[in-house]
C-alpha positions as CSV (number, residue, x, y, z in Angstrom):
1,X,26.3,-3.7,30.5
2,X,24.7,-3.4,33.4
3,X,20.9,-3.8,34.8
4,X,20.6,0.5,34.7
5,X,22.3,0.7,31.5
6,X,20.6,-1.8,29.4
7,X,17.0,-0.4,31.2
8,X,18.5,3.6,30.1
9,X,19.5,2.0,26.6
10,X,15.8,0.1,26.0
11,X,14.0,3.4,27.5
12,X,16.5,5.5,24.7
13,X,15.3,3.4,21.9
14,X,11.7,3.0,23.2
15,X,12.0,6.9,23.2
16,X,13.2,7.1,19.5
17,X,10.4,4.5,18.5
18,X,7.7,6.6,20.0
19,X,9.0,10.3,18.6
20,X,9.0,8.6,14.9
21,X,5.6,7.5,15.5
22,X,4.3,10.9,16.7
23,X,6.3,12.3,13.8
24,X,4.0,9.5,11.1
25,X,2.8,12.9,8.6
26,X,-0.7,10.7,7.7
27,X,-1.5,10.5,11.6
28,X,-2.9,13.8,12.2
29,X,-2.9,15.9,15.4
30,X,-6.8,15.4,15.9
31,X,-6.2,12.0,15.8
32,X,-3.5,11.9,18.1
33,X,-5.8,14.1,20.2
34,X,-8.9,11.2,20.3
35,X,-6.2,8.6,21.3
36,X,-4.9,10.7,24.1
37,X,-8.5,11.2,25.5
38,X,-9.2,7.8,25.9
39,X,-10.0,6.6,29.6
40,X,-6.5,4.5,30.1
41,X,-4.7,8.0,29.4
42,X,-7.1,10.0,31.2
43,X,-6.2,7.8,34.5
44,X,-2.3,7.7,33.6
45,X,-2.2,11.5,33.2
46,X,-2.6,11.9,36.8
47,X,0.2,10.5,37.9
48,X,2.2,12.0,34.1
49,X,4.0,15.1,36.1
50,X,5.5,12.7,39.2
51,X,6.2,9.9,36.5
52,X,8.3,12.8,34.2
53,X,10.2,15.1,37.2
54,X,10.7,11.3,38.3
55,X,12.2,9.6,35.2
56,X,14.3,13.6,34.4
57,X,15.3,13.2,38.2
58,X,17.2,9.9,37.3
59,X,18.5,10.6,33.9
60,X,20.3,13.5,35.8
61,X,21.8,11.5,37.9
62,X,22.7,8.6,35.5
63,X,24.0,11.4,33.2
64,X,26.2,13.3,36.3
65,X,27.6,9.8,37.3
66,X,28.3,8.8,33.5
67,X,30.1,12.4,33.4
68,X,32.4,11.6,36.7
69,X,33.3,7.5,35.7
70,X,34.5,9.7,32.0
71,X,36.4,11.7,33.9
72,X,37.7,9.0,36.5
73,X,38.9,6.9,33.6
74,X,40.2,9.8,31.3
75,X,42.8,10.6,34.0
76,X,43.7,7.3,34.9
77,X,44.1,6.4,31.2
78,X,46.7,9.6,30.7
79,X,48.2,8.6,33.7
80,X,48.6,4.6,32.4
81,X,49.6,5.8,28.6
82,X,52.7,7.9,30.0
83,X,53.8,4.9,32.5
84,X,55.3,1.6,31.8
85,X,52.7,-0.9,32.6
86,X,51.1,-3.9,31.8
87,X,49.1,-4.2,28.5
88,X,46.5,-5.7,29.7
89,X,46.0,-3.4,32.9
90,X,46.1,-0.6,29.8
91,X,43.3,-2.3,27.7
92,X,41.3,-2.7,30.8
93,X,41.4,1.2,31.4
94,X,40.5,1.9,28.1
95,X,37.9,-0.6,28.2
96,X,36.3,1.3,31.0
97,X,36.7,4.5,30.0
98,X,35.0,3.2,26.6
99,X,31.7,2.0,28.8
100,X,31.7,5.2,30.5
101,X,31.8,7.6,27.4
102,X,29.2,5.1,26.0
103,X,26.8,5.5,29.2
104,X,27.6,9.1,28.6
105,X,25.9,9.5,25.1
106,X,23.4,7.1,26.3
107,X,21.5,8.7,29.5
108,X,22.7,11.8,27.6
109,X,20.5,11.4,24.8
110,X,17.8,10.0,27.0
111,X,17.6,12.7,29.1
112,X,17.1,14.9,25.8
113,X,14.7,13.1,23.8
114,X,12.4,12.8,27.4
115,X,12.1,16.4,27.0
116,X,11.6,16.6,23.6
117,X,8.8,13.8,23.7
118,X,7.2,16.0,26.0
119,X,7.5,19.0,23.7
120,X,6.4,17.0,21.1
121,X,2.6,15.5,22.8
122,X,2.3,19.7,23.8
123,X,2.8,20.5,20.8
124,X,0.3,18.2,19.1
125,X,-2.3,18.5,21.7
126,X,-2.3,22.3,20.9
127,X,-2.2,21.8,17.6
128,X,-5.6,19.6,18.1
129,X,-7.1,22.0,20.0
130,X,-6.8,24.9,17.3
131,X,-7.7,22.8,14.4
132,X,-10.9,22.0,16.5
133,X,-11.4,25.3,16.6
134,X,-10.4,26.1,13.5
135,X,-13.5,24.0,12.0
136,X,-15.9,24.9,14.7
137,X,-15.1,28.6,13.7
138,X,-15.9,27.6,10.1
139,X,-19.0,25.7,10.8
140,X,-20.4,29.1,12.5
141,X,-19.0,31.0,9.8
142,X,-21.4,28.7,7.2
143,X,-24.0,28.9,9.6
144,X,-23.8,32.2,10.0
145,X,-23.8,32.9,6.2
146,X,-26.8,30.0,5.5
147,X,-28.6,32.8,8.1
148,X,-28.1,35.7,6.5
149,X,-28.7,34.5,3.0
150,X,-32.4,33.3,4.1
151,X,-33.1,36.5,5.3
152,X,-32.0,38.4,2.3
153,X,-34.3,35.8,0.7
154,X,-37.1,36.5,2.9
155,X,-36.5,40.0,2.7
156,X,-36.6,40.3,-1.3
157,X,-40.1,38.0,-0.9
158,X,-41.7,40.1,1.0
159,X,-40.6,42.9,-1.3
160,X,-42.2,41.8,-4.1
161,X,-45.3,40.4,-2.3
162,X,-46.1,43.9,-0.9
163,X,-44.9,45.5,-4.7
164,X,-47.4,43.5,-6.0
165,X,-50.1,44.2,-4.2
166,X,-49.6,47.9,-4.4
167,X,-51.6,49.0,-1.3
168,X,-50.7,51.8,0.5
169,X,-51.4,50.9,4.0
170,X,-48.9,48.1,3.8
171,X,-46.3,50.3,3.1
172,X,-45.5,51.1,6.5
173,X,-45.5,47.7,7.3
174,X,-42.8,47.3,4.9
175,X,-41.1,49.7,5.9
176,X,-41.5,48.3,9.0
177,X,-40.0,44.9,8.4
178,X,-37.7,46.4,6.1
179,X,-35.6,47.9,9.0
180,X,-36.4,45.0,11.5
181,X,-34.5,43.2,8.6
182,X,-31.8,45.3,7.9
183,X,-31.3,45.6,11.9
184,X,-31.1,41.5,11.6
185,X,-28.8,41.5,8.3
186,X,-26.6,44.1,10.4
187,X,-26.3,42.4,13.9
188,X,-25.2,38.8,11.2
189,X,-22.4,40.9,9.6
190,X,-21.5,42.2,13.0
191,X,-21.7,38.5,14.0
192,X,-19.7,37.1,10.9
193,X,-17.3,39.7,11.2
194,X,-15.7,38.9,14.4
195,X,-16.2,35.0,13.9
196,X,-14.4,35.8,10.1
197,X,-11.3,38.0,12.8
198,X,-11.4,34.5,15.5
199,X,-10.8,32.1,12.1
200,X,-7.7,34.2,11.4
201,X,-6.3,34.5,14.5
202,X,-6.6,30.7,14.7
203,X,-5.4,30.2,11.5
204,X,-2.1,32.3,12.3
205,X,-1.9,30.6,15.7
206,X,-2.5,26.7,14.2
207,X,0.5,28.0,11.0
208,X,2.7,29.3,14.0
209,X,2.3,25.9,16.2
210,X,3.1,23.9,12.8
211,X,6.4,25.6,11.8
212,X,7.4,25.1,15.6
213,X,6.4,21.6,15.0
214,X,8.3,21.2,11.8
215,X,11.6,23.0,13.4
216,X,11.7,20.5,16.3
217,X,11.1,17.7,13.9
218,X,14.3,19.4,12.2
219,X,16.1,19.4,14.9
220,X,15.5,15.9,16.1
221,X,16.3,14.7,12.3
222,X,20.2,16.9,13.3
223,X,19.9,14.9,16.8
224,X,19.4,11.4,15.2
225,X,22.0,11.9,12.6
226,X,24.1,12.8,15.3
227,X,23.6,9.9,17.2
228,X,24.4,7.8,14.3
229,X,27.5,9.1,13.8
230,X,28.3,8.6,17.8
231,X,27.1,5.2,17.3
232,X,29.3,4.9,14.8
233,X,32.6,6.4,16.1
234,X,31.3,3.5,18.7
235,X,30.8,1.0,17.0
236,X,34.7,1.9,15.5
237,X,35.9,2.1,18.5
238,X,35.2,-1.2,20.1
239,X,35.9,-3.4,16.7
240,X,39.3,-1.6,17.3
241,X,39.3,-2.7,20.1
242,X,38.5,-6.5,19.8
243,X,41.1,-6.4,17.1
């Protein structure tokens, strides 16, 4: 294998390493979210975007060359197979068009699992972002309620403090602060209504981003198993061939 094959094979299973960390179920998306705000990633994700048009730019053309040497060696192997000739010239066509199907599956799958990497950190980082405001909407929400129960509280003291004292010119005065209260307990319903309408719109955005997550996590279980069994057919394929 050569120097760009062995560094497209180490970057495929440096790829596969990293997506089955990302996909660790006790690492959660906030965490993920402190690590990728650290100041080393901060200063690397300038220079992300040219790094991953970059690194697609060359899988594409590892992948298109990997396509034409498959194609190169497929003919020249029907051609070889019909024609008497020399077994070993044979074996060392089918030995080439063996290396190029393998450099096939292999920028073929790295090309694929680049993009879904990069689906993958999008994914968590907006999953991060809505659980953060998912318990930021439920801290207001508490705070919001703490408010309006002390209130109420206040509002039922003062009730009883002017009851008890039973004078008339105070009732105004309570009447008074009744309505400033009711006014306040109003405007805190208003309030904790629309923060109660952002928590479920969050809610339904942060269960929407999680079944996208778990469908791509599906989906690259399919892609693995399929790459085992290409391995495989591999793997077969070349102890046949030693044989």
């Amino acid at each position: 294998m050569t120097f760009q094959w062995t560094a497209v094979a180490t970057f495929l299973y440096t790829e596969i390493g990293v997506i089955l960390l990302l996909c660790i179920p006790f690492i959660s998306p906030l965490r993920w979210q402190k690590i990728f705000t650290i100041p080393l990633w901060n200063k690397i994700a300038n220079y992300w975007n040219k790094a991953f048009l970059t690194i697609i730019v060359l899988l594409i053309v590892l992948f298109l060359d990997a396509i034409r040497e498959v194609k190169k060696y497929s003919t020249a192997h029907v051609g070889e197979k019909g024609a008497n000739i020399n077994p070993n010239a044979f074996d060392h066509i089918q030995m080439k068009l063996f290396r190029s199907q393998r450099n096939l599956y292999i920028s073929g799958f790295s090309l694929f699992l680049w993009l879904v990497l990069r689906r993958t950190v999008t994914l968590i980082t907006q999953l991060a972002k809505e659980m953060g405001i998912q318990v930021a909407m439920e801290i207001q929400v508490a705070n919001t309620n703490e408010a309006a129960r002390k209130y109420m509280e206040e509002n039922e003291k003062l009730q009883q403090a002017l009851n008890e004292k039973g004078k008339c010119e105070n009732e105004q005065a309570l009447d008074k602060a009744n309505k400033k209260l009711m006014q306040e307990t109003e405007i805190l319903k208003a309030e904790l209504k629309k923060t109660s309408q952002a928590l479920s719109k969050a809610t339904n955005e942060v269960t929407a981003i999680k079944k996208q997550s778990e469908g791509l996590k599906k989906e690259y279980d399919r892609l693995i198993k399929e790459h085992e069994r290409l391995q495989k057919l591999l793997d077969e394929e070349e102890d046949w061939k030693d044989q």
